[in-house]
VMD Tcl script that builds the backbone (N, CA, C; Angstrom):
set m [mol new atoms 495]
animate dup $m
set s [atomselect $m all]
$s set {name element resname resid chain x y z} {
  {N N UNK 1 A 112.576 -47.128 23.429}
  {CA C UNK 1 A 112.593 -46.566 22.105}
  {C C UNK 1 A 111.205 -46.650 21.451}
  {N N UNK 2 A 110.327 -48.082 21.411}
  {CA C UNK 2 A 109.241 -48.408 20.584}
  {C C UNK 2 A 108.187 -46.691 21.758}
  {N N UNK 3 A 108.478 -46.907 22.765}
  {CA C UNK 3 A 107.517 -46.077 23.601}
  {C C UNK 3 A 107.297 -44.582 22.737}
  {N N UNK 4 A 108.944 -43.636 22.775}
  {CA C UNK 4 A 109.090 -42.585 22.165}
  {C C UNK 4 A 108.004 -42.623 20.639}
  {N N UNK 5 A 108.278 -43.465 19.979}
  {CA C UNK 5 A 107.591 -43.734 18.381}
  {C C UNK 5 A 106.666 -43.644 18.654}
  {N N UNK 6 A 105.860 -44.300 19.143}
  {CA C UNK 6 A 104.236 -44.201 19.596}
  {C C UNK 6 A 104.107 -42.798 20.351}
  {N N UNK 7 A 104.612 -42.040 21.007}
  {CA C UNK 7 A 104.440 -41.149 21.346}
  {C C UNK 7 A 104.199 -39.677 20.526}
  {N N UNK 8 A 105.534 -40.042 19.674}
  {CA C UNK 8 A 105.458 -39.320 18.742}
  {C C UNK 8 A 104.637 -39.053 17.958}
  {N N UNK 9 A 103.993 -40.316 17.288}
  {CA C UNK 9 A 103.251 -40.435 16.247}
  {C C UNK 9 A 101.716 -39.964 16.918}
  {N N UNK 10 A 101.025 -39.897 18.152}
  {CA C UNK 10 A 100.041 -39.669 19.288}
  {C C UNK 10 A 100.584 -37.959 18.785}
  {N N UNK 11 A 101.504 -37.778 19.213}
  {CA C UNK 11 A 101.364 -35.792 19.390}
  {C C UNK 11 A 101.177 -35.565 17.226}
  {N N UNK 12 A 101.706 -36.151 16.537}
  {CA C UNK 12 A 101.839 -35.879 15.573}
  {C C UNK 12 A 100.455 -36.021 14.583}
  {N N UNK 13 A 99.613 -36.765 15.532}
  {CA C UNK 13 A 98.007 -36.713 14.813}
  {C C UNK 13 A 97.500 -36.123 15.667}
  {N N UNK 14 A 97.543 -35.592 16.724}
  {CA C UNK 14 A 96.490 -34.358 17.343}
  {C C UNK 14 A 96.956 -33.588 16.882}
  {N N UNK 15 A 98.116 -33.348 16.310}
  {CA C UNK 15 A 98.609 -31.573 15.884}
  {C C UNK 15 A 97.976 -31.866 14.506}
  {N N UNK 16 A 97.570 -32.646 13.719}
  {CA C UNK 16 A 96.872 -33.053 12.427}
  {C C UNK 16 A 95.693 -32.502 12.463}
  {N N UNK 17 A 94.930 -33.090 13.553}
  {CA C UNK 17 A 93.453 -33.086 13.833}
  {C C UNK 17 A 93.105 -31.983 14.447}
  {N N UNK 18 A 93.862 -30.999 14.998}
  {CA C UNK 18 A 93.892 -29.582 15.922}
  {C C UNK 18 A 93.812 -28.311 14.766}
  {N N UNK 19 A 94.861 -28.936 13.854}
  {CA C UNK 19 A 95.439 -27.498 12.829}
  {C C UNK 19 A 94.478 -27.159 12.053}
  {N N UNK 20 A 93.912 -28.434 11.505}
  {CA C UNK 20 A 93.092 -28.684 10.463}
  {C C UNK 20 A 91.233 -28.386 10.821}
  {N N UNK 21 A 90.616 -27.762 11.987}
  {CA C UNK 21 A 89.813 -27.178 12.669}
  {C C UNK 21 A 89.273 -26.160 11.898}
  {N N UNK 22 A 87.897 -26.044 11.140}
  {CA C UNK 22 A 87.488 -24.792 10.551}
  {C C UNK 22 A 86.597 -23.871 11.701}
  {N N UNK 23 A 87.208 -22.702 11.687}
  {CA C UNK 23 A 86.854 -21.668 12.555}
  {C C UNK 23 A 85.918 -21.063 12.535}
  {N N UNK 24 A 84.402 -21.121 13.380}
  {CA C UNK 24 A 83.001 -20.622 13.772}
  {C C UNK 24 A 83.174 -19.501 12.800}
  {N N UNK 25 A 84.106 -18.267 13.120}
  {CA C UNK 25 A 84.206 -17.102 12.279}
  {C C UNK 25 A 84.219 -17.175 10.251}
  {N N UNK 26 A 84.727 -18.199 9.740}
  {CA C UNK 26 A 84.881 -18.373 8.586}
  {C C UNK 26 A 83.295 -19.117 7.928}
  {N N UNK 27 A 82.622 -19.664 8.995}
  {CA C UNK 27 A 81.551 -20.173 8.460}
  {C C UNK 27 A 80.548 -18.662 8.473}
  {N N UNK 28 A 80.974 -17.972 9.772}
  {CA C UNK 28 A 80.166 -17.038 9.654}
  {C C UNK 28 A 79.965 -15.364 8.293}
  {N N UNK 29 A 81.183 -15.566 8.274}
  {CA C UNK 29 A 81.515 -14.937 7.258}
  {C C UNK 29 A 81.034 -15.351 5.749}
  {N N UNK 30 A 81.126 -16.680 5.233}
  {CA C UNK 30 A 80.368 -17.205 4.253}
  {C C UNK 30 A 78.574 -17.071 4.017}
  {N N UNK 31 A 78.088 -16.812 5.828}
  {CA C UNK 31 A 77.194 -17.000 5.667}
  {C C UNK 31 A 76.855 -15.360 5.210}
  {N N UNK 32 A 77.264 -14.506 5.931}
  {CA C UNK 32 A 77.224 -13.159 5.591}
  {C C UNK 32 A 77.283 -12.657 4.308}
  {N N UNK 33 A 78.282 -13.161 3.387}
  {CA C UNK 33 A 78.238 -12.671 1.836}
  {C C UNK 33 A 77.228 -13.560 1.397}
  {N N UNK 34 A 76.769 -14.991 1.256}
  {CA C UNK 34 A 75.868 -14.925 0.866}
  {C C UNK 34 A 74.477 -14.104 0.850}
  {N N UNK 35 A 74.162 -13.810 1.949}
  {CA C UNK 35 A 72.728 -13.439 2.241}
  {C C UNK 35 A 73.215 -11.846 1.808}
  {N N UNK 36 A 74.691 -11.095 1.412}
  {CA C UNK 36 A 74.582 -9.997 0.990}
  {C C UNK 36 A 74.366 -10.251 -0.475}
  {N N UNK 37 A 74.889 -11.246 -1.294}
  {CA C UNK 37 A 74.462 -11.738 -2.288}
  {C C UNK 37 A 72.990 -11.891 -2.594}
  {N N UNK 38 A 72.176 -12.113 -1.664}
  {CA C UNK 38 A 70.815 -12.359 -1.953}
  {C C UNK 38 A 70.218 -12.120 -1.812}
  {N N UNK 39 A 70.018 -10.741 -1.386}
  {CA C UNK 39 A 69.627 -9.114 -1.264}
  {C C UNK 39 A 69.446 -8.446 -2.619}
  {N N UNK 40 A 70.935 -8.316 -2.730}
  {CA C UNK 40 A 71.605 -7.477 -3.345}
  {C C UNK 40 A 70.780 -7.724 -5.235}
  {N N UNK 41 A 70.436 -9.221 -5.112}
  {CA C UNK 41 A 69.559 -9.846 -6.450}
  {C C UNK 41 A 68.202 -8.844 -7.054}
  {N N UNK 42 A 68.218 -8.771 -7.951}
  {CA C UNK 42 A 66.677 -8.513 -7.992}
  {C C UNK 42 A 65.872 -9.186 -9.129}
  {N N UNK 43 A 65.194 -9.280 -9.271}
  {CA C UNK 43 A 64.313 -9.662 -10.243}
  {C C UNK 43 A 63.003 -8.946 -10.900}
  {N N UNK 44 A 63.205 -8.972 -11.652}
  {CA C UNK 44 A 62.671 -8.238 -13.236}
  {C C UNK 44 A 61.829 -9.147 -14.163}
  {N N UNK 45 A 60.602 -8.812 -13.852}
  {CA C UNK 45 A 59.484 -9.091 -14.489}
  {C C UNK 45 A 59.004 -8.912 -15.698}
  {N N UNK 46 A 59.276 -9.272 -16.915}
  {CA C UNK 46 A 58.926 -8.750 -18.396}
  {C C UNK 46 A 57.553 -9.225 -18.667}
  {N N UNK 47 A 56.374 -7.902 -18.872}
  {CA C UNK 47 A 55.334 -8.769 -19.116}
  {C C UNK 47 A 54.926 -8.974 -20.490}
  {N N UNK 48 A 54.133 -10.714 -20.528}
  {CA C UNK 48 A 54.149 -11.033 -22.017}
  {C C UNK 48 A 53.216 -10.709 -22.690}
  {N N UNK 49 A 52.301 -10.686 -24.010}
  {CA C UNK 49 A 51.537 -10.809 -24.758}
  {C C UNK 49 A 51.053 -11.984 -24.428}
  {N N UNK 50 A 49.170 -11.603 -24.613}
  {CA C UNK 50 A 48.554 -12.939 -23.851}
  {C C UNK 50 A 48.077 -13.831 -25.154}
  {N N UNK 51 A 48.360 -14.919 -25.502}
  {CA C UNK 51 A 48.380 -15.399 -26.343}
  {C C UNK 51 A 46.424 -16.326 -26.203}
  {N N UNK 52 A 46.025 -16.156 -27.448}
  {CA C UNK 52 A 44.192 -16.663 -27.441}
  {C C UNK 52 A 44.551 -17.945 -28.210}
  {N N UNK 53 A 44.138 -19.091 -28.035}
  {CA C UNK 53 A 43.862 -20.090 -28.210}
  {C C UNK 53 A 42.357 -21.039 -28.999}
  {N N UNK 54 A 42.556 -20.894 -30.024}
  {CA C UNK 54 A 40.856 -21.290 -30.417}
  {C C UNK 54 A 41.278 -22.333 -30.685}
  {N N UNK 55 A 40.255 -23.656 -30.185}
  {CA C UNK 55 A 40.428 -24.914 -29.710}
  {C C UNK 55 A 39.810 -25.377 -31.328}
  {N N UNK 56 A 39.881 -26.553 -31.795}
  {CA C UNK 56 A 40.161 -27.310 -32.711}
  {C C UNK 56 A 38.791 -28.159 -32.929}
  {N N UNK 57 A 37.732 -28.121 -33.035}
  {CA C UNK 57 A 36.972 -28.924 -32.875}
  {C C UNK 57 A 36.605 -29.994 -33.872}
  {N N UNK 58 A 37.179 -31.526 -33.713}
  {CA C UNK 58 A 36.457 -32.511 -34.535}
  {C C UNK 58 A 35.556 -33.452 -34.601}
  {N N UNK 59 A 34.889 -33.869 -35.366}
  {CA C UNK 59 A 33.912 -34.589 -34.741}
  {C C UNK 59 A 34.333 -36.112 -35.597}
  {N N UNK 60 A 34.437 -36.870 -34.543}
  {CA C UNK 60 A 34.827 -38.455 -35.756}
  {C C UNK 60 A 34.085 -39.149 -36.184}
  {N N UNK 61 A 34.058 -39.437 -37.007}
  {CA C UNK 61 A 33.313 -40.617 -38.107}
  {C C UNK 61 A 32.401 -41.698 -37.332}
  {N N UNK 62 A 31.465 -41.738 -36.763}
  {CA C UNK 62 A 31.113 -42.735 -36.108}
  {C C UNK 62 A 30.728 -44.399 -36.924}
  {N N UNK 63 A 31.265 -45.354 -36.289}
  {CA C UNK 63 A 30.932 -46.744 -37.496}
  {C C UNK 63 A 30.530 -47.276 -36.873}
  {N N UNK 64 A 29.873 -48.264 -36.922}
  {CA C UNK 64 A 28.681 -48.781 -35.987}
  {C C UNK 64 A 29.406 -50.003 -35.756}
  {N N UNK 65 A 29.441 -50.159 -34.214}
  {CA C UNK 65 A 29.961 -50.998 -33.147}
  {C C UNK 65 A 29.440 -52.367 -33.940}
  {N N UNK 66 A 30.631 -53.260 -34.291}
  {CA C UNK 66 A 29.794 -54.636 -34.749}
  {C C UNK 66 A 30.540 -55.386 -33.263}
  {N N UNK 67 A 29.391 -56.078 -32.567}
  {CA C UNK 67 A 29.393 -57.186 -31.433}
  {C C UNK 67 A 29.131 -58.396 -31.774}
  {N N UNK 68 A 31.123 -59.046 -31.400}
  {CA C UNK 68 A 31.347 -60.354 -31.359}
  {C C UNK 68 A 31.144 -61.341 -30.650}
  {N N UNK 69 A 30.005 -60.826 -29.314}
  {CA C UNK 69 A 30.214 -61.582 -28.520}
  {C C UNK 69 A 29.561 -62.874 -28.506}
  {N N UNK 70 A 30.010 -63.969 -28.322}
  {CA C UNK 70 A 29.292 -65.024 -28.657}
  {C C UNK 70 A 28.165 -65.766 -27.452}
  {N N UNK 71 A 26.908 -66.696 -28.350}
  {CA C UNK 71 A 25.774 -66.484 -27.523}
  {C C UNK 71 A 25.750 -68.079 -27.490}
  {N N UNK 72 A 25.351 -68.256 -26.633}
  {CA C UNK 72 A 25.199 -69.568 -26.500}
  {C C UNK 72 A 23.380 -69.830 -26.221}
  {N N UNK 73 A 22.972 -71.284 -27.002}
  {CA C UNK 73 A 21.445 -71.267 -26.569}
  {C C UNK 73 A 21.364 -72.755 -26.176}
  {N N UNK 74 A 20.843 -73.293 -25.432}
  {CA C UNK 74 A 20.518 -74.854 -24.543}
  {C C UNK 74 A 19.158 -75.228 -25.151}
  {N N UNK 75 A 19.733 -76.421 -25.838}
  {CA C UNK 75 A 18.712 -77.315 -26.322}
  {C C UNK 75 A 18.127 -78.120 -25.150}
  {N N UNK 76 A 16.624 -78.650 -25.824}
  {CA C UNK 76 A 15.958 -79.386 -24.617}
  {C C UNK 76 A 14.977 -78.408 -23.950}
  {N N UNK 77 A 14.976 -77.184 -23.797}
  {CA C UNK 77 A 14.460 -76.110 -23.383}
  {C C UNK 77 A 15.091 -75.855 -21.949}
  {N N UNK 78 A 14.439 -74.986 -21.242}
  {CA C UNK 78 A 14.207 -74.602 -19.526}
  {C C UNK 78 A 13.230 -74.242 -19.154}
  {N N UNK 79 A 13.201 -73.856 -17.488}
  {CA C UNK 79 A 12.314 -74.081 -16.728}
  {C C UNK 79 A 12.802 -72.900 -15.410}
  {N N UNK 80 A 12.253 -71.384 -15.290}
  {CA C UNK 80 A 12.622 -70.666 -14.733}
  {C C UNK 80 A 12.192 -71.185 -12.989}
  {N N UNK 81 A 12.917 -71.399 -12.539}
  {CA C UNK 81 A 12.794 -71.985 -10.719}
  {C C UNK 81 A 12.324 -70.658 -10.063}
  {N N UNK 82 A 13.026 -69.734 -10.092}
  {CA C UNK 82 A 12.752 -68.514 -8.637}
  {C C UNK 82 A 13.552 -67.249 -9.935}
  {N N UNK 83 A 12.758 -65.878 -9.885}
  {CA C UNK 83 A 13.130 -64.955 -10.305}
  {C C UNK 83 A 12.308 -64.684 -11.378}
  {N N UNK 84 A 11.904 -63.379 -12.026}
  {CA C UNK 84 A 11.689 -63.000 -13.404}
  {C C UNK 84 A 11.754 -63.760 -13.917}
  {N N UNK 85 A 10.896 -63.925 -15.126}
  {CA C UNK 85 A 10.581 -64.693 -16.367}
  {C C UNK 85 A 11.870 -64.109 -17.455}
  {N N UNK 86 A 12.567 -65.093 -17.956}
  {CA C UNK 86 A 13.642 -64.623 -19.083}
  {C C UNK 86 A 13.577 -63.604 -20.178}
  {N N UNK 87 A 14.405 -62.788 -20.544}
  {CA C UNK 87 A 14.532 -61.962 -21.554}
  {C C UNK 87 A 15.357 -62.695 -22.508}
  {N N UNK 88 A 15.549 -62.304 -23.872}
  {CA C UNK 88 A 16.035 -62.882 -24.899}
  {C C UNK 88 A 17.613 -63.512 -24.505}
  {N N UNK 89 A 18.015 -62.113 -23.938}
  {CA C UNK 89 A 19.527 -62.116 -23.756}
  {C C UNK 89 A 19.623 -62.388 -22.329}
  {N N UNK 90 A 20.570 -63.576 -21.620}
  {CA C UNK 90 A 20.500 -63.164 -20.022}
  {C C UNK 90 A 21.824 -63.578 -19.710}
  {N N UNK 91 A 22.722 -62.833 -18.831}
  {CA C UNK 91 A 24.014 -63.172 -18.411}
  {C C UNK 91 A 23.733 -64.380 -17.687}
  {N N UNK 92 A 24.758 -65.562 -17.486}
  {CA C UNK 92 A 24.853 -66.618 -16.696}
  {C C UNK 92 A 25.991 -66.604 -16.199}
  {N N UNK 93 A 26.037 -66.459 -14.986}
  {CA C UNK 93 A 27.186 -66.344 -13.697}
  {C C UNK 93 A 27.676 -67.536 -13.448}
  {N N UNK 94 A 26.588 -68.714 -12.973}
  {CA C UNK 94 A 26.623 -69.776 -12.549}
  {C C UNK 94 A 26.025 -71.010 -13.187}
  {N N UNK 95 A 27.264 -72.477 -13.257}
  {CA C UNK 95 A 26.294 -73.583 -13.874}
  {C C UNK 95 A 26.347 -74.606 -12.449}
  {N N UNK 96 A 25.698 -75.160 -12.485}
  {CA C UNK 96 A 25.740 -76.137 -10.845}
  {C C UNK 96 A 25.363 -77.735 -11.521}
  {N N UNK 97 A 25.164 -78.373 -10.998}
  {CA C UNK 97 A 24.667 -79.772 -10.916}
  {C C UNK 97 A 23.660 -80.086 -9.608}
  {N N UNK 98 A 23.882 -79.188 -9.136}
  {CA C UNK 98 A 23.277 -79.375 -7.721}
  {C C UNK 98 A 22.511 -78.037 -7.578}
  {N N UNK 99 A 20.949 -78.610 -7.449}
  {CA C UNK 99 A 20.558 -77.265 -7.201}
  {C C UNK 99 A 20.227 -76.340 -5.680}
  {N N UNK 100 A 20.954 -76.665 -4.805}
  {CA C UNK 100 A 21.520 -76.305 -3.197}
  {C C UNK 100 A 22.644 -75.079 -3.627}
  {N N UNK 101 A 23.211 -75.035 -4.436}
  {CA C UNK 101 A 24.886 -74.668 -4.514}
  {C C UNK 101 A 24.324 -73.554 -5.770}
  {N N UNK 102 A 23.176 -73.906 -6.768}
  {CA C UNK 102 A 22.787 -72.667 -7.617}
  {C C UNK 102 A 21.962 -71.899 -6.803}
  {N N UNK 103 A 21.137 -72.087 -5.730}
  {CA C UNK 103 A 20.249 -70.986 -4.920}
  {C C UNK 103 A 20.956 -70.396 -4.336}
  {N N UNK 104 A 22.548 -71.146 -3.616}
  {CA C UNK 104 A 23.076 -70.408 -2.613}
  {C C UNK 104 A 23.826 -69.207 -3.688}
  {N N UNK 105 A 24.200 -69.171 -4.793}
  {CA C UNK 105 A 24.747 -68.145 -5.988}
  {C C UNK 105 A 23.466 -67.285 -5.998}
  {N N UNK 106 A 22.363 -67.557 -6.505}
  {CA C UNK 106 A 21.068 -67.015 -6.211}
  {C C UNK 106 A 20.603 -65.965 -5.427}
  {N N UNK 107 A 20.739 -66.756 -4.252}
  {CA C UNK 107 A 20.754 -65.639 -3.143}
  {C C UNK 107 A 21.682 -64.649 -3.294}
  {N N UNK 108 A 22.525 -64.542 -3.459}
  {CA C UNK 108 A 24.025 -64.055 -3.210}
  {C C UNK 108 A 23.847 -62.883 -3.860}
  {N N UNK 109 A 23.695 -62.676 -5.447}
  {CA C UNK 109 A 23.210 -61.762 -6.282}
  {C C UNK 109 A 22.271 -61.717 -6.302}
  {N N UNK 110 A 20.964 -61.338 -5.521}
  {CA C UNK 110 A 19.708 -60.872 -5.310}
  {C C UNK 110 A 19.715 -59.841 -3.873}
  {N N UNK 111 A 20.371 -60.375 -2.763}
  {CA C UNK 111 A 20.760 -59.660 -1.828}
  {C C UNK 111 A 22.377 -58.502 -2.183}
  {N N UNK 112 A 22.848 -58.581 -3.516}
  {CA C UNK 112 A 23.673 -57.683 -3.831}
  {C C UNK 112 A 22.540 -56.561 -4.689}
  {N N UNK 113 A 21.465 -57.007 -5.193}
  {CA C UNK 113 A 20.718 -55.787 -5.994}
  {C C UNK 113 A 20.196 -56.470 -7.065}
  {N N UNK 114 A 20.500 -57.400 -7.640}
  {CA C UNK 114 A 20.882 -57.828 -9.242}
  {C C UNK 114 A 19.509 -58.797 -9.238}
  {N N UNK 115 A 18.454 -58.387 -10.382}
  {CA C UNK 115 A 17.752 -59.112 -11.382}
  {C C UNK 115 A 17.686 -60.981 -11.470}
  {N N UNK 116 A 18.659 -61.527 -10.289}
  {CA C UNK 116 A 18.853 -63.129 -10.763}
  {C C UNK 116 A 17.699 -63.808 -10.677}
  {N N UNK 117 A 17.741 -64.688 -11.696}
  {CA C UNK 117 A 17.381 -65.962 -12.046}
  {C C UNK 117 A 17.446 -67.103 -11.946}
  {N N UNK 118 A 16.923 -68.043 -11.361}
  {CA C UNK 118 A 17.078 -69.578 -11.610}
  {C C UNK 118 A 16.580 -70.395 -12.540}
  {N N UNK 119 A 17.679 -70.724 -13.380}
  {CA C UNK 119 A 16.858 -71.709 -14.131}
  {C C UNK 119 A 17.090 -73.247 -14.493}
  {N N UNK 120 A 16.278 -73.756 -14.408}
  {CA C UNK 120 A 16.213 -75.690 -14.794}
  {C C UNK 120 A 16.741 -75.582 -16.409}
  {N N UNK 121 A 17.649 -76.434 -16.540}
  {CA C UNK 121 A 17.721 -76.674 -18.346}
  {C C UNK 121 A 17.387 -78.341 -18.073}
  {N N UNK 122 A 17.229 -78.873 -19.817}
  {CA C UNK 122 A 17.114 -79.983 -20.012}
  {C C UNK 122 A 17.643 -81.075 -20.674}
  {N N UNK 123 A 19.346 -80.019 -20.721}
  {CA C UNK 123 A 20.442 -80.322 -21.129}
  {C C UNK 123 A 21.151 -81.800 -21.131}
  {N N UNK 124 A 21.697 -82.368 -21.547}
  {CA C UNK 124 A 22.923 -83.124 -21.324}
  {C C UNK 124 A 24.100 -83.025 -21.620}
  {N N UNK 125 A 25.013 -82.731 -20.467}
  {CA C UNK 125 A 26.426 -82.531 -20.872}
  {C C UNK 125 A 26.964 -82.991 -19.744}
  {N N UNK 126 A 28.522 -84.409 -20.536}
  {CA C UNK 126 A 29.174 -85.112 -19.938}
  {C C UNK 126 A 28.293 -85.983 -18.692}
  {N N UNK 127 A 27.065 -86.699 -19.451}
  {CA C UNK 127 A 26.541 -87.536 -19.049}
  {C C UNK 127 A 25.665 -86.964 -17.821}
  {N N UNK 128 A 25.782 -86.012 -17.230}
  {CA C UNK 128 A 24.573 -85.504 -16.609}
  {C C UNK 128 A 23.150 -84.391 -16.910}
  {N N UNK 129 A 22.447 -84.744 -16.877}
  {CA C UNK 129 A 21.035 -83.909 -17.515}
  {C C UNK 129 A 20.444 -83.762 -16.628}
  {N N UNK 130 A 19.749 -82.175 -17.025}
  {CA C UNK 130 A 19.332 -81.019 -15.704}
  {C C UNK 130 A 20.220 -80.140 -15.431}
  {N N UNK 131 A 20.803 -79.504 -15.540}
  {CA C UNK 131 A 21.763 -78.192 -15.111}
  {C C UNK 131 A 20.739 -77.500 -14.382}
  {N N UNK 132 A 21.339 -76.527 -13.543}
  {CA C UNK 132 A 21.053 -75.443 -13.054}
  {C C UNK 132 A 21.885 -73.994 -13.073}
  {N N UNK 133 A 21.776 -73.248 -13.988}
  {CA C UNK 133 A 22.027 -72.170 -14.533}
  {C C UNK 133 A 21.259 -70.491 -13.742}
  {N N UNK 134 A 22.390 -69.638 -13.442}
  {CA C UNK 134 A 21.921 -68.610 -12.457}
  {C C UNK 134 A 22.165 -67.449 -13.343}
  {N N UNK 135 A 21.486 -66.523 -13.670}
  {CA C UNK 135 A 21.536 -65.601 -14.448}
  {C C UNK 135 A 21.753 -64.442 -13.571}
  {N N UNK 136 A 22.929 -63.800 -13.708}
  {CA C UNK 136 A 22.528 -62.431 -12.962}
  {C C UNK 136 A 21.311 -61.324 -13.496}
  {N N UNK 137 A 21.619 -61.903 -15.071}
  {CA C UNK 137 A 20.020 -60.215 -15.523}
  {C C UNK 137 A 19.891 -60.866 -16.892}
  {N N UNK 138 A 19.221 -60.275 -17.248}
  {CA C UNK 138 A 18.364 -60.563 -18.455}
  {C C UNK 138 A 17.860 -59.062 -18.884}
  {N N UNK 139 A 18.174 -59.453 -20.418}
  {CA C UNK 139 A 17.786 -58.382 -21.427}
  {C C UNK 139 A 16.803 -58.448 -23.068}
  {N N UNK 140 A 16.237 -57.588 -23.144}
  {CA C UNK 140 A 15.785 -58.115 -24.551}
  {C C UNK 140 A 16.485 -57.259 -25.473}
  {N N UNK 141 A 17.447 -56.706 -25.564}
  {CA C UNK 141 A 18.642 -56.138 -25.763}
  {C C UNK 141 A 19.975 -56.642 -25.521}
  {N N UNK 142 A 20.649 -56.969 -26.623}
  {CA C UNK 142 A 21.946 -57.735 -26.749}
  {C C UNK 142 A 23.247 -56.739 -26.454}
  {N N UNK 143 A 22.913 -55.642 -26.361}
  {CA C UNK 143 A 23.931 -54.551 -25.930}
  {C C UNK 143 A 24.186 -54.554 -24.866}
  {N N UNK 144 A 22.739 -54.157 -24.179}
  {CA C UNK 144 A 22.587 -54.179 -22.706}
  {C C UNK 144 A 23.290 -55.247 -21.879}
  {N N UNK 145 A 22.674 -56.510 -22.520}
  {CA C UNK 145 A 22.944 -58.081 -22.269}
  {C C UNK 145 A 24.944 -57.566 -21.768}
  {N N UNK 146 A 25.695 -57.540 -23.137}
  {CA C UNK 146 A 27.178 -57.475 -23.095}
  {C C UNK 146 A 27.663 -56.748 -22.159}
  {N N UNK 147 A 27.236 -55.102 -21.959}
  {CA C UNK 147 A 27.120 -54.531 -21.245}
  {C C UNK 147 A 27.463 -55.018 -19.509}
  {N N UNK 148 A 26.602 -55.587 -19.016}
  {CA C UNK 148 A 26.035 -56.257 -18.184}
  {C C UNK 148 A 27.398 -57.353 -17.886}
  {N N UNK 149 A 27.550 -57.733 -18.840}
  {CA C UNK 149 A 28.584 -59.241 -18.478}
  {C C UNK 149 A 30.011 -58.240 -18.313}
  {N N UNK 150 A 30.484 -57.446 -19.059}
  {CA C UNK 150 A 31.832 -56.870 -18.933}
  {C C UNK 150 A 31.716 -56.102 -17.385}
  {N N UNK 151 A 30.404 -55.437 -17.350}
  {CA C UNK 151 A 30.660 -55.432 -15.599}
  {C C UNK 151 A 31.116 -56.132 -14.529}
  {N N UNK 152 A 30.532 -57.515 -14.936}
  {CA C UNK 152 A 30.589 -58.794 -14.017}
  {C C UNK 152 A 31.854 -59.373 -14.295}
  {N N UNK 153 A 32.176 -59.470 -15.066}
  {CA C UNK 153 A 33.555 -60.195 -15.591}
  {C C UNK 153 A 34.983 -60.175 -14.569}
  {N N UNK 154 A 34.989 -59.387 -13.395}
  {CA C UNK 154 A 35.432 -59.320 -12.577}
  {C C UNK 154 A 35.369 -59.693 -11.226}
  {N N UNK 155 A 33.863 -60.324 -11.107}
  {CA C UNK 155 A 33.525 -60.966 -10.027}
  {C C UNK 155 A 33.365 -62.307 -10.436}
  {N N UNK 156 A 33.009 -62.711 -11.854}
  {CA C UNK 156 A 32.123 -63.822 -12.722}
  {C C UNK 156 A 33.147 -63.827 -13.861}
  {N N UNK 157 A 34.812 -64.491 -13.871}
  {CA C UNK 157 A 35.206 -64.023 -15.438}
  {C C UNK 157 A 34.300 -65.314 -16.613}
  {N N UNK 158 A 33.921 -66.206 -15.850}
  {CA C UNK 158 A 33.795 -67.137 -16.804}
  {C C UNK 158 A 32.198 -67.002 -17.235}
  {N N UNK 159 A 31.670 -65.699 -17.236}
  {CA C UNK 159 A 30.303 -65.300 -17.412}
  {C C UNK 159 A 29.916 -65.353 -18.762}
  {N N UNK 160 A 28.731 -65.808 -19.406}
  {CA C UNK 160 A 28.365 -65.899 -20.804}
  {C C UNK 160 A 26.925 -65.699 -21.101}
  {N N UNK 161 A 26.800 -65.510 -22.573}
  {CA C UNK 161 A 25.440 -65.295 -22.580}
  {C C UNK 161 A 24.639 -65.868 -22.858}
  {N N UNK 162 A 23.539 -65.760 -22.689}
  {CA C UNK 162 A 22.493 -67.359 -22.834}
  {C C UNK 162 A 21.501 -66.587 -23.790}
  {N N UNK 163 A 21.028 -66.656 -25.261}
  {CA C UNK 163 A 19.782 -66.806 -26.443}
  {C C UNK 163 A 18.667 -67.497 -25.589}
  {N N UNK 164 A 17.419 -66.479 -24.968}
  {CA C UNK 164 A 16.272 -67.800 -24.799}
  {C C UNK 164 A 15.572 -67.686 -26.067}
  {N N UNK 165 A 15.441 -68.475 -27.212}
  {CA C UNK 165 A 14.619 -68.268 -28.500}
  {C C UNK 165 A 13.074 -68.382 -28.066}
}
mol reanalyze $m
mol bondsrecalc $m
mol representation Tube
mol addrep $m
């Protein structure tokens, strides 16, 4: 008996899966009215009026750039080691304690292109005196100077500017 049931139910889903078969001819036929459909279209071109455009011209108020940037100047004086003699304004890349570790910065930005500087200060800070301070450039221009550091500020963020009075 269980055999017949199973049997049954076997012929009763292939006749499911047989009936239910969409026929090559019906796809082909769909495909046929479409593409008579899309023929049969046309399209109609209305042409427009060309519209002129006169552009707006303003000119803005210019106010003169006030620069916040703050300058720092080292008491005690300095003492330029290797590079150009200082300009008023000079970016400082690098502070060292050791002056092995400021030449090797030195080098570094001189073989990239850049204006550097070495310089001796006669500083004291946190009990050691003598710094060694690496300038990438120097300016006698404080624009230039800023200029200069927002370039660097991405290789150098902790870059600042040094006043030689």
């Amino acid at each position: 008996m269980k055999n017949h049931v199973i049997a049954c139910m076997g012929l009763c889903t292939l006749a499911m899966f047989t009936a239910c078969k969409s026929q090559e001819s019906a796809y082909r036929a769909a495909y046929e009215a479409a593409k008579a459909n899309e023929s049969s279209e046309t399209v109609t071109v209305v042409p427009q009026e060309e519209t002129v455009v006169t552009p707006v011209v303003t000119t803005p108020v210019q106010e003169p750039a006030v620069d916040n940037t703050p300058v720092r100047t080292i008491a005690g004086g300095l003492t330029v080691l290797k590079g150009e003699p200082l300009n008023q304004y000079s970016v400082i890349v690098g502070s060292f304690m050791n002056q092995t570790n400021a030449e090797g910065l030195y080098t570094t930005l001189v073989n990239r292109g850049y204006s550097a500087r070495l310089v001796r200060t006669n500083e004291t800070i946190n009990g050691h005196t003598g710094w060694y301070r690496v300038a990438a450039s120097s300016y006698d221009n404080k624009s230039y100077a800023v200029d200069s550091k927002n370039q660097l500020k991405g290789t150098y963020p902790d870059a600042w500017l040094l006043l030689n009075k």
